[in-house]
N, CA, C and O of each residue as an XYZ file, in Angstrom:
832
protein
N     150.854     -3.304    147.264
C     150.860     -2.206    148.239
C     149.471     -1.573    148.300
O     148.788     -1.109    147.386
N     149.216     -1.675    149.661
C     147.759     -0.809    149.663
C     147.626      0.527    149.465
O     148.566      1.322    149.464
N     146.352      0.825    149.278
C     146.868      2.569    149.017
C     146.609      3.262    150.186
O     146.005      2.525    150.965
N     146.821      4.431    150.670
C     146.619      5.054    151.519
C     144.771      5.292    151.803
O     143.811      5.454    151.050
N     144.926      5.216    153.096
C     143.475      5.534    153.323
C     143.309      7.204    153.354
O     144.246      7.999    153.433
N     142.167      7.470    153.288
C     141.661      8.843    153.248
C     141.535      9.596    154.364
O     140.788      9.011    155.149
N     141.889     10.535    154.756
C     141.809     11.255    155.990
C     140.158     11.358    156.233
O     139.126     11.339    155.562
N     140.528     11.464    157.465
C     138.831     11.692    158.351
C     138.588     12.981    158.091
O     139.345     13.930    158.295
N     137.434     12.990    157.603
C     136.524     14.605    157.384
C     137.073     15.544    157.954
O     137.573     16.487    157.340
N     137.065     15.432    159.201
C     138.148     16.447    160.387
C     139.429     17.186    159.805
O     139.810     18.338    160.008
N     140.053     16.049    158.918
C     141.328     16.168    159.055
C     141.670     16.785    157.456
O     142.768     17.311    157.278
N     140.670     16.694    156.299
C     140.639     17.276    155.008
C     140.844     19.027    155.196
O     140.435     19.924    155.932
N     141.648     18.868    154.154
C     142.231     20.479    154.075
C     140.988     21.329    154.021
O     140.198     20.821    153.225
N     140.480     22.512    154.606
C     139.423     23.319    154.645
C     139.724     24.237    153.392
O     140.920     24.265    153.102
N     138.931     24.956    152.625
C     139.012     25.846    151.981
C     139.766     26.967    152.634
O     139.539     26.810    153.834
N     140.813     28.381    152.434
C     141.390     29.308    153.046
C     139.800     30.363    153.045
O     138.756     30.238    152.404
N     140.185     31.241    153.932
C     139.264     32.214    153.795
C     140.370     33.268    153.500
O     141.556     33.227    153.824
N     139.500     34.492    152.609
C     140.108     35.912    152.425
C     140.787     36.236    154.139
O     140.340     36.007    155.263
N     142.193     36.935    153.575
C     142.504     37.475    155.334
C     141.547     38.612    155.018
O     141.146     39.098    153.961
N     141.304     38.885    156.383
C     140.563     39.904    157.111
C     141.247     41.614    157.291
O     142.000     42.047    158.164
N     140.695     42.244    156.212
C     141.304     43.402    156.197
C     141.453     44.295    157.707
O     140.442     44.362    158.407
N     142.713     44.961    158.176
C     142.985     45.569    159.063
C     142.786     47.245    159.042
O     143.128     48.083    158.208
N     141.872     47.390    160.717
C     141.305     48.667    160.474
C     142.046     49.646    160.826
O     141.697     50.813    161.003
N     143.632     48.941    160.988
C     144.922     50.257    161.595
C     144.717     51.180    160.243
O     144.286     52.330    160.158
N     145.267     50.098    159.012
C     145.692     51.393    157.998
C     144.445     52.202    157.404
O     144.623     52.969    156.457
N     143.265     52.033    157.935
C     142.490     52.971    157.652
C     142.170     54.249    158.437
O     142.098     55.434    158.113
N     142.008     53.594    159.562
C     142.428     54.630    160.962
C     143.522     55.373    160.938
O     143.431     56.438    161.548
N     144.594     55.123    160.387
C     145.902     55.722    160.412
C     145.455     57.078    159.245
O     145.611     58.277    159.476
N     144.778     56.369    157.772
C     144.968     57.315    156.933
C     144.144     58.445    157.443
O     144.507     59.610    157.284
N     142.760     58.037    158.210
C     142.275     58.932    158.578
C     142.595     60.637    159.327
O     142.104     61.737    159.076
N     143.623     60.190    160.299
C     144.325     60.624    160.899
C     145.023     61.659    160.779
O     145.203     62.682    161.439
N     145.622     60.967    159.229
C     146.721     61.786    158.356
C     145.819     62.705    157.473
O     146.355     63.739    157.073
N     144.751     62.514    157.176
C     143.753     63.017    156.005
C     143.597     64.280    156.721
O     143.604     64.366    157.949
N     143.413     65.560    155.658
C     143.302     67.017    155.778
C     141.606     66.792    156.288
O     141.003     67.107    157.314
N     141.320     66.289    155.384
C     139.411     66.100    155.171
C     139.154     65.581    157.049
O     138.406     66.221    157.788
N     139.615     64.854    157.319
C     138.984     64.715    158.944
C     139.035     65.981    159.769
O     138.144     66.512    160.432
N     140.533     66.404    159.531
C     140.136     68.137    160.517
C     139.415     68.881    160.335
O     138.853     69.568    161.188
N     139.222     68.920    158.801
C     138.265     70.271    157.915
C     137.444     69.986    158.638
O     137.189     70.873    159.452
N     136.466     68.458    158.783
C     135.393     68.029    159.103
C     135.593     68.233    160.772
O     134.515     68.176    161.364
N     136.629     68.433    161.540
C     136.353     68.834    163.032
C     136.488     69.849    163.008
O     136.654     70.284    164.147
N     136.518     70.589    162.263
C     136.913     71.951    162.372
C     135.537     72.941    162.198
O     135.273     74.026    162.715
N     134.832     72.148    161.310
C     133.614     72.442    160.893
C     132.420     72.124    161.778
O     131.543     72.972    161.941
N     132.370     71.125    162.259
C     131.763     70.524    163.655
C     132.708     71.943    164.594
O     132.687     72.252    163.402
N     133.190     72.644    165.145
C     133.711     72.892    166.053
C     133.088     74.450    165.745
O     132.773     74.953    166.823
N     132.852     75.244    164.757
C     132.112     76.247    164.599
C     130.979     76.347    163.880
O     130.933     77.435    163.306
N     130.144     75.735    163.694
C     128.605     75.118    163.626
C     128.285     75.392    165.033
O     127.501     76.271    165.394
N     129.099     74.388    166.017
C     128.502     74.538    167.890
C     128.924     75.949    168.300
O     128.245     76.512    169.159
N     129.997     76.585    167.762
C     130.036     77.939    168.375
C     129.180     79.045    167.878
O     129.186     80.088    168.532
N     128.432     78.960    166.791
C     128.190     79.869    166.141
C     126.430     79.307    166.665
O     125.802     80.140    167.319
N     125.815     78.124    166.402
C     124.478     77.954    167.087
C     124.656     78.332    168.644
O     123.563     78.649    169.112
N     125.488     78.381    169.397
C     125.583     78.464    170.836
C     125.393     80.717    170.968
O     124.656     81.426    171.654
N     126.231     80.970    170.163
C     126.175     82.039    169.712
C     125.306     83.154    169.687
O     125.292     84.216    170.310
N     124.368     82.503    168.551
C     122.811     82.654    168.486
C     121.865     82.168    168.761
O     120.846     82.187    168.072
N     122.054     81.406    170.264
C     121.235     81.271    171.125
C     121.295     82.323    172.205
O     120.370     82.586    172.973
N     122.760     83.031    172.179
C     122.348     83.688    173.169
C     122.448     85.200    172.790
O     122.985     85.971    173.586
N     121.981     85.620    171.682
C     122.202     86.944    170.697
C     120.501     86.924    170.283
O     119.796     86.073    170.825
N     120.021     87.695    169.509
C     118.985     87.976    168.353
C     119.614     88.843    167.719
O     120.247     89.823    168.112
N     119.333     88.282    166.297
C     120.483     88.615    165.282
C     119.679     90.241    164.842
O     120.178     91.009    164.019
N     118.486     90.493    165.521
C     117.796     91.865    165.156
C     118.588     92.654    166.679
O     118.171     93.769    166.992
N     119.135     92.334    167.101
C     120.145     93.264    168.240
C     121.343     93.597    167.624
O     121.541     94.802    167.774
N     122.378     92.963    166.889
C     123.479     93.281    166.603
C     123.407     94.275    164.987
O     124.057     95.103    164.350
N     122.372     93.636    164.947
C     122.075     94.815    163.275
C     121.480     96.259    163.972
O     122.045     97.292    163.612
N     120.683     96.336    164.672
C     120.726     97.406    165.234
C     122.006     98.052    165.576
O     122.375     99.112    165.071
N     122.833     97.215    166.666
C     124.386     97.763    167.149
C     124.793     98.583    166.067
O     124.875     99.785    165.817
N     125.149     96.871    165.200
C     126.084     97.378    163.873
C     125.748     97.995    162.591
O     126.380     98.165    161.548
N     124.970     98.184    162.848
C     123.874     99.071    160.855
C     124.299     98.141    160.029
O     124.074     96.958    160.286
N     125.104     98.586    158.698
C     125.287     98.216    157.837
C     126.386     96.599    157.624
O     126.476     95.642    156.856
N     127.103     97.189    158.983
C     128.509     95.669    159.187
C     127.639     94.888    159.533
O     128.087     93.743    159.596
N     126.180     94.997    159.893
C     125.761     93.217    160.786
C     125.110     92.325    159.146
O     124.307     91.398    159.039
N     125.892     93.119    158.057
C     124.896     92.333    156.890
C     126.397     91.219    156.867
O     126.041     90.067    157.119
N     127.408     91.295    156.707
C     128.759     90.131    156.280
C     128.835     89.549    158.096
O     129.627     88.661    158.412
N     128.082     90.078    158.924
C     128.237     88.918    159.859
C     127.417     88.179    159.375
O     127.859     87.157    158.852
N     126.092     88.384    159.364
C     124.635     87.602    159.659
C     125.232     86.763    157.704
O     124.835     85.600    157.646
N     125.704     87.031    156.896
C     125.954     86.006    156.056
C     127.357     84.805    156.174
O     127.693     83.804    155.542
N     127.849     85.511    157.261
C     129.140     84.688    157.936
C     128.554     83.908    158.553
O     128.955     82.758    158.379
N     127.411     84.071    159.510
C     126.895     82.973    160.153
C     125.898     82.155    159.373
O     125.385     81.201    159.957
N     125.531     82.430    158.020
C     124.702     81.723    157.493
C     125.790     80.718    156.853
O     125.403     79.615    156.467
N     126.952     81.033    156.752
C     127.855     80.205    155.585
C     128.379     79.185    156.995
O     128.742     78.033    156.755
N     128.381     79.528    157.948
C     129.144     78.250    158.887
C     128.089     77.644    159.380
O     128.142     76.437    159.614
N     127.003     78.344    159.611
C     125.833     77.022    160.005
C     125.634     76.070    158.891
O     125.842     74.869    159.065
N     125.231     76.560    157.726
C     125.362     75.661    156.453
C     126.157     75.119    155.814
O     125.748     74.816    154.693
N     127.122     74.858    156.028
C     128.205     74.307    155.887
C     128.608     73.404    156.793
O     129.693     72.838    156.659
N     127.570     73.090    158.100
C     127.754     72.407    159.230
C     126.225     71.983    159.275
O     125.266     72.686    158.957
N     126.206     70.148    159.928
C     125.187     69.827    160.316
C     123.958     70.600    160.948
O     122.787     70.228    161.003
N     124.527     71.769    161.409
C     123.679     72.617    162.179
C     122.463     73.564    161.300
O     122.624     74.427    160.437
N     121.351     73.068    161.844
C     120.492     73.569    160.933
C     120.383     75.440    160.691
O     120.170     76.202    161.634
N     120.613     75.985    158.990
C     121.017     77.273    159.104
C     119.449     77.992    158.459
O     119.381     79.139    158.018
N     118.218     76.972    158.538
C     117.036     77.502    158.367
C     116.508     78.798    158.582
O     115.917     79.591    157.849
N     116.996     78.827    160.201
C     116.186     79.819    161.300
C     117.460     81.054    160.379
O     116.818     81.776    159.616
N     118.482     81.261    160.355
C     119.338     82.536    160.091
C     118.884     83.072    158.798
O     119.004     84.285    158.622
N     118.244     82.145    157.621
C     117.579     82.359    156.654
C     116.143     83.572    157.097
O     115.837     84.763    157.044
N     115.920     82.982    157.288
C     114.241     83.761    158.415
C     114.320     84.608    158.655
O     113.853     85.629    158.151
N     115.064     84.420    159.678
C     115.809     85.774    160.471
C     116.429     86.952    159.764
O     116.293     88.071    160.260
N     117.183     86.764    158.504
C     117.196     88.188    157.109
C     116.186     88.356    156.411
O     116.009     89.325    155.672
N     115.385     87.386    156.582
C     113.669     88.040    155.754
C     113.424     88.934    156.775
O     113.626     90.058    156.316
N     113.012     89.009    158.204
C     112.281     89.304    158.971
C     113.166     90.739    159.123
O     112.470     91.726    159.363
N     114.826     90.995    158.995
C     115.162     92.160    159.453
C     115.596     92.792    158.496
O     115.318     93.987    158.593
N     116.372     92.435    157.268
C     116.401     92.894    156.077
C     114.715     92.841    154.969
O     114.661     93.649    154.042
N     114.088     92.343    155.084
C     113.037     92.553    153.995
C     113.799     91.591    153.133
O     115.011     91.414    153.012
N     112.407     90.817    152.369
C     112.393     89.712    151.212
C     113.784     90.076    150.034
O     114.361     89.099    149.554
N     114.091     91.012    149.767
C     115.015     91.502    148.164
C     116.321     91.029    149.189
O     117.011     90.079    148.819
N     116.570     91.581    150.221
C     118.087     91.601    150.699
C     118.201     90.366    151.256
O     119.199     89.672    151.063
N     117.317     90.032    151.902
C     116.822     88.932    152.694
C     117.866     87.667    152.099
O     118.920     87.083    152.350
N     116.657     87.726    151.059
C     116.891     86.583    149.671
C     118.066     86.582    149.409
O     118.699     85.536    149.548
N     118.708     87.781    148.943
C     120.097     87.460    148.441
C     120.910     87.067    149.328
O     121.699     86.245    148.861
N     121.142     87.390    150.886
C     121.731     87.064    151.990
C     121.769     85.262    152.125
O     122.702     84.474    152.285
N     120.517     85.110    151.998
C     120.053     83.309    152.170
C     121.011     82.890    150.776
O     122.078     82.289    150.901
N     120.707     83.116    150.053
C     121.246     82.514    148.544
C     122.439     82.676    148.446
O     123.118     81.834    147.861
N     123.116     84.048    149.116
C     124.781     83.873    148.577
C     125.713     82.993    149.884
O     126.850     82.522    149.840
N     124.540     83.020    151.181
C     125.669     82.117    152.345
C     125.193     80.713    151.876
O     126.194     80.006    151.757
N     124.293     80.170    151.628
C     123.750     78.873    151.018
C     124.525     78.705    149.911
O     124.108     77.572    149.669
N     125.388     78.926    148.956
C     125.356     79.029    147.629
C     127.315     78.715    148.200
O     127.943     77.718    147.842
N     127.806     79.653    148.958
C     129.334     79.505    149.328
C     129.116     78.305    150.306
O     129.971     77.445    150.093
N     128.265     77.969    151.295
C     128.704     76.837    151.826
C     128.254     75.919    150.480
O     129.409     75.659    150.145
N     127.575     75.353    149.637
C     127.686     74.307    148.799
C     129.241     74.414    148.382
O     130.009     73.457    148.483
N     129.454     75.134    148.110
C     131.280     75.460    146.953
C     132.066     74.736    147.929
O     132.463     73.630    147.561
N     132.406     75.153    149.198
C     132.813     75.019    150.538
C     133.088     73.318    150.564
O     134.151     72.715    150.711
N     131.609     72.765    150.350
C     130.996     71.547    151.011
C     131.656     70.687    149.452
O     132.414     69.721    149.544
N     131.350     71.067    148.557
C     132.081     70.591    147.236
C     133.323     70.676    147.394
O     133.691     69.602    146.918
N     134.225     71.198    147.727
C     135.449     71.144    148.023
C     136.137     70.174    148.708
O     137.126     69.492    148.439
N     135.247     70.275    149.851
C     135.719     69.367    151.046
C     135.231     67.716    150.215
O     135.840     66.724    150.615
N     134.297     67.548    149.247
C     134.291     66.595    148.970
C     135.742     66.054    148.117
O     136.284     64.969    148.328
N     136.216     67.106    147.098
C     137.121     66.602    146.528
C     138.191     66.402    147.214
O     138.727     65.297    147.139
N     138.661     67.264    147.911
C     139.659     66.711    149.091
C     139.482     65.152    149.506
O     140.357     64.315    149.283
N     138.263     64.866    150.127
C     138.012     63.207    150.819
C     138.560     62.500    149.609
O     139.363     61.573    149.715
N     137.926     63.142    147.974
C     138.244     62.098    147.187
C     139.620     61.759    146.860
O     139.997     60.639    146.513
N     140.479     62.983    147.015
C     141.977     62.706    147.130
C     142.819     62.269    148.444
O     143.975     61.847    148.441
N     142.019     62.454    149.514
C     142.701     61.919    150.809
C     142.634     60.316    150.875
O     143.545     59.580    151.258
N     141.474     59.963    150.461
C     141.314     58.465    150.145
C     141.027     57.629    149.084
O     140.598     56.475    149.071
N     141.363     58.473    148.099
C     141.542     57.370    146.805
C     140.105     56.886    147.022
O     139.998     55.778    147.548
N     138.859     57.616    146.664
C     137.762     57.521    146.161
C     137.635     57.424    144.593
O     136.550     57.039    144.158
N     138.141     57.582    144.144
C     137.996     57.428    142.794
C     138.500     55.611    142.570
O     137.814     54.737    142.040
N     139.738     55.477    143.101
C     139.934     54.394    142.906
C     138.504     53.233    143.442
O     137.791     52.443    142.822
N     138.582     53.598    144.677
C     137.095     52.745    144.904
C     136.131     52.852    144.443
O     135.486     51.807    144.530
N     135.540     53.770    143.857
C     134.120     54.137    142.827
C     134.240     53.024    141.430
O     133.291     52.588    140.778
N     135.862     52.709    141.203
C     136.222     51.497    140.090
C     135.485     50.131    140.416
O     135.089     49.283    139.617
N     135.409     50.139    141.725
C     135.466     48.805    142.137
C     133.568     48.759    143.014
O     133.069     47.691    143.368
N     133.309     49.250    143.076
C     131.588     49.477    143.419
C     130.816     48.824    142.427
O     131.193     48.775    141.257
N     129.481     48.186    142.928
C     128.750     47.687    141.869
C     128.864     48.524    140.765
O     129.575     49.516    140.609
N     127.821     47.827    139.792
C     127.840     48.648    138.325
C     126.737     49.315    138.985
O     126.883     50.511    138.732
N     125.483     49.114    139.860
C     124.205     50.125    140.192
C     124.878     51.360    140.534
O     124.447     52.276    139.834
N     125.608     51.662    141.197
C     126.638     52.258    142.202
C     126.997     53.296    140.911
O     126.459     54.370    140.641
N     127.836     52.762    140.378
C     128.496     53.599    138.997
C     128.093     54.085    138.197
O     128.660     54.885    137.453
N     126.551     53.559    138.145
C     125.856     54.054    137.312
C     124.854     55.142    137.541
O     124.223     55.666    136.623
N     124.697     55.568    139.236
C     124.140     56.202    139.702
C     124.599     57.834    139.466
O     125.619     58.442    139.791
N     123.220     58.296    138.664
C     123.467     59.921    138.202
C     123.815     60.791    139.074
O     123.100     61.677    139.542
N     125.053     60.541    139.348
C     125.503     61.818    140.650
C     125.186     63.127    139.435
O     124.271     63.851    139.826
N     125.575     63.408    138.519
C     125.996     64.624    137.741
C     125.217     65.055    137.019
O     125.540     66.106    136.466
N     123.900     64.482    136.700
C     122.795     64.491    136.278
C     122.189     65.844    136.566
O     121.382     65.650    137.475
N     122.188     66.928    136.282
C     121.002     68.140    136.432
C     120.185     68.023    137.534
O     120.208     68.577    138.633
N     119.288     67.007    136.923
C     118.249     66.278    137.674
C     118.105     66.162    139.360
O     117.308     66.574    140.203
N     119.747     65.098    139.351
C     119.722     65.147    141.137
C     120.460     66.094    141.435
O     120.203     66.551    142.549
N     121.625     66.796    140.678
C     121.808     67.941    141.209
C     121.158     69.140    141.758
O     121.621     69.857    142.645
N     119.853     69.312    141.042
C     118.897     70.069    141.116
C     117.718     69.784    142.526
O     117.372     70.410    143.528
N     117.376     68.382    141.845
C     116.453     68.301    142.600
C     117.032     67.679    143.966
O     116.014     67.598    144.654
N     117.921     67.276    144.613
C     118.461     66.673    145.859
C     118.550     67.900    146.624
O     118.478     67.826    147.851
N     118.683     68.902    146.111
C     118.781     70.326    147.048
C     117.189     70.410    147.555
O     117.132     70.889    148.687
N     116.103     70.121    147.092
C     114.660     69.903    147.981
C     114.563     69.195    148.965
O     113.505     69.384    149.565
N     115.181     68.490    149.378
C     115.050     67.497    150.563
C     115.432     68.370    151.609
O     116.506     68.969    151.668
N     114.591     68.414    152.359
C     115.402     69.207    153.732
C     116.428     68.737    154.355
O     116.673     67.534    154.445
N     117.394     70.020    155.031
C     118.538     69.507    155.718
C     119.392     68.546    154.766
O     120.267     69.113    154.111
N     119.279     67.441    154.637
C     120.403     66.604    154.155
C     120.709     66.750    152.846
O     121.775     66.474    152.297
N     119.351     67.364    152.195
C     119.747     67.492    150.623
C     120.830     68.215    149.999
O     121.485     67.887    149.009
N     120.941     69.462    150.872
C     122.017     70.537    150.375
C     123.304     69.868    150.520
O     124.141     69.871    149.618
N     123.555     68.996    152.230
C     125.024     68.327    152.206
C     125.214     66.935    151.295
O     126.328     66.553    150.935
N     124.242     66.383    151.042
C     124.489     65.047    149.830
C     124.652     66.019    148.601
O     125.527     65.842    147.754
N     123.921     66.861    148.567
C     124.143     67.365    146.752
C     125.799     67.954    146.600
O     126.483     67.825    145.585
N     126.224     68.609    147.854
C     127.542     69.367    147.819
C     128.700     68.216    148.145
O     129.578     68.040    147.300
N     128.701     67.711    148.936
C     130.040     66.695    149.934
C     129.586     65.652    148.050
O     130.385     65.706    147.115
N     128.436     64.973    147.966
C     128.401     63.870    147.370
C     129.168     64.245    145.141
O     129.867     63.470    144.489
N     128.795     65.194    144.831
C     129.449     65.636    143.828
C     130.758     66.031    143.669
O     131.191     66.191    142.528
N     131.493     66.224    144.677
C     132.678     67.079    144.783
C     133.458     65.441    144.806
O     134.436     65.033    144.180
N     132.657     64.828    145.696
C     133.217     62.968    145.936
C     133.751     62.642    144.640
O     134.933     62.804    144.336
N     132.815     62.156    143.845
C     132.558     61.744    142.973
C     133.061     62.353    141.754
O     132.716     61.818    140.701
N     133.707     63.230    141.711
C     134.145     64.018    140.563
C     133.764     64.773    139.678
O     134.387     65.013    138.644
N     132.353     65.370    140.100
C     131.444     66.006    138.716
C     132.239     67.186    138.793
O     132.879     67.567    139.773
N     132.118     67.889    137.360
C     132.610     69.148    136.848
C     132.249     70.405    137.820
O     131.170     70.532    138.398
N     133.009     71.035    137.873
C     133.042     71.991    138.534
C     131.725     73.601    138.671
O     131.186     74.321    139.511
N     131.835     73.316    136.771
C     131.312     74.046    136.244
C     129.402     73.788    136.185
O     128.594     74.672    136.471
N     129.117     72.667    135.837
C     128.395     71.934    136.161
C     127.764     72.073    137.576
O     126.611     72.490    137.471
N     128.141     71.861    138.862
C     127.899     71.563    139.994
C     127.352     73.260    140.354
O     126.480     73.583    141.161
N     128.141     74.122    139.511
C     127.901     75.412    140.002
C     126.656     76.127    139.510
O     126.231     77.162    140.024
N     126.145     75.554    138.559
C     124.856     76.123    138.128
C     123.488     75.435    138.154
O     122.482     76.143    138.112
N     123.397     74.294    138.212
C     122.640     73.683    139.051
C     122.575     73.920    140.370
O     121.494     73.683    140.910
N     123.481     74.339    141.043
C     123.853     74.669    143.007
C     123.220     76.226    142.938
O     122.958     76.772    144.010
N     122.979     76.922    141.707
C     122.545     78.156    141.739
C     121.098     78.009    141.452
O     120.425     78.945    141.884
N     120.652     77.370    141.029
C     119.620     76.895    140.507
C     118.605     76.221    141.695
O     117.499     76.463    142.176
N     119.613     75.293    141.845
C     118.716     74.700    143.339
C     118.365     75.108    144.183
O     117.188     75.073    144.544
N     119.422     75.702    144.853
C     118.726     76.913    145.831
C     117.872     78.083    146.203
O     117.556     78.745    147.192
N     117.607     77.991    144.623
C     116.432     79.105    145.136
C     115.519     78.653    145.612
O     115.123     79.312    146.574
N     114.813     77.575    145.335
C     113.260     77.840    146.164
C     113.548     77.711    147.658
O     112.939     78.443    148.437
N     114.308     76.955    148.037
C     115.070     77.112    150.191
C     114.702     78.682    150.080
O     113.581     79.117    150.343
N     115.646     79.369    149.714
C     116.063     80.966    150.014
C     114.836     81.755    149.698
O     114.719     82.728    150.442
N     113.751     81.604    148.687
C     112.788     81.784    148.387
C     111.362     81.738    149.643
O     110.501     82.555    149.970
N     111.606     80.733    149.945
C     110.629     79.840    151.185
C     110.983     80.091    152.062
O     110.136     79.749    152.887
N     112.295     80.800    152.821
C     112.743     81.090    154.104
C     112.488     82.151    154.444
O     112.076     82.537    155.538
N     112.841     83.015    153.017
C     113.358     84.765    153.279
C     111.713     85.499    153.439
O     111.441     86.575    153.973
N     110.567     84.297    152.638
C     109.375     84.977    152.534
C     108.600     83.970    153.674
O     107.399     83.801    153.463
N     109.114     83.369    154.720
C     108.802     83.595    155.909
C     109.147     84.468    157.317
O     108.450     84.856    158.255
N     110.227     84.551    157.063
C     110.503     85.571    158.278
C     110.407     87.355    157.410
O     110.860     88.427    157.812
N     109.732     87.071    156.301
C     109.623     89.018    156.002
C     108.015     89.072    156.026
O     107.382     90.088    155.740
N     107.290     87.542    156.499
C     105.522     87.751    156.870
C     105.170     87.704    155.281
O     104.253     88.522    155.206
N     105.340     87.318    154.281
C     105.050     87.078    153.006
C     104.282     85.455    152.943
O     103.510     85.245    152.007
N     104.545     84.305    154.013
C     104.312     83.214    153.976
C     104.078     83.201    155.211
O     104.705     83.913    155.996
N     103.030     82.292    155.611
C     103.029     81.758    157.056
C     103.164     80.430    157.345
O     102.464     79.419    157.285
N     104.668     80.837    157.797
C     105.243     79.351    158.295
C     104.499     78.283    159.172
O     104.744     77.077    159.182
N     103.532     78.955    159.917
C     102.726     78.171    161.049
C     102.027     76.991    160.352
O     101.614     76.013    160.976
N     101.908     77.159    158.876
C     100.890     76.398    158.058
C     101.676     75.336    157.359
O     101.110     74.544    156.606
């Protein structure tokens, strides 16, 4: 008996490929996740509050209001900063009408609650989507990367703009201590609040 001949190249079983993960059940969780509204919700008064004070000067309503325009003008520092929306200029703007001492503390305590804010919202993502579980499964570079470190806690708050939301959203992700995140986040921020409050009180000239 002869033996069977060999199938034509064509016709040899191919290796399977991995199925192709489906982007419903991620879309779906999204959906369901608290962390996506927070995050439209936050996008949704960032634009009201820059639209706001475009059409205000925040040295008009402190006039209006005397003493009440100090928990607005830090209300609007905590939702611009806490939102993509750059909260530089509102920093400035309490040097220039409060003076450097009040100034400063105004910049530092709305900067200081949106990090807490922005840390929060990270741990949420990490429980809405089982981030932790995936941080298991990330390279070892990945895992090994000093989120909790002093270091970048500290120093990631220097980077303009993005530094404050990677140092806050990215620790809260990731699970660093609470306690931890909070004194470094006090720490970091001063020289921003420092550098802002002593430009708009004429102590620094920003032009330079």
């Amino acid at each position: 008996m002869e033996p069977p001949e060999p199938s034509p190249p064509h016709q040899q079983q191919q290796p399977q490929r991995p199925p192709r993960r489906s982007l419903g059940p991620m879309v779906g969780r999204l959906f369901r996740s608290s962390t996506f509204y927070l995050v439209v919700g936050i996008l949704a008064l960032g634009a009201v509050a820059t639209r706001w004070l475009s059409d205000h000067d925040p040295a008009e309503f402190q006039a209006t209001l005397g003493a009440a325009a100090i928990p607005v003008t830090l209300t609007l520092h905590v939702v611009l900063a806490v939102s993509p929306f750059p909260s530089d200029l509102i920093a400035i703007a309490s040097g220039a009408i409060y003076g450097f001492g009040l100034g400063f503390c105004l910049s530092w305590t709305g900067w200081f609650i949106a990090s807490v804010l922005e840390f929060g919202l990270g741990r949420r993502a990490r429980q809405d989507f089982e981030l932790e579980q995936g941080l298991q499964r990330a390279p070892k570079w990945l895992r090994r990367f000093p989120v909790d470190h002093p270091v970048f806690l500290v120093g990631v708050r220097q980077v303009p703009w993005l530094g404050m939301h990677v140092g806050s959203f990215l620790p809260g992700a990731s699970g660093v201590g609470i306690g931890r995140f909070l004194w470094c986040t006090a720490i970091g921020i001063i020289p921003g609040s420092v550098l802002m409050t002593a430009i708009g009180a004429g102590l620094i000239d920003g032009r330079n």
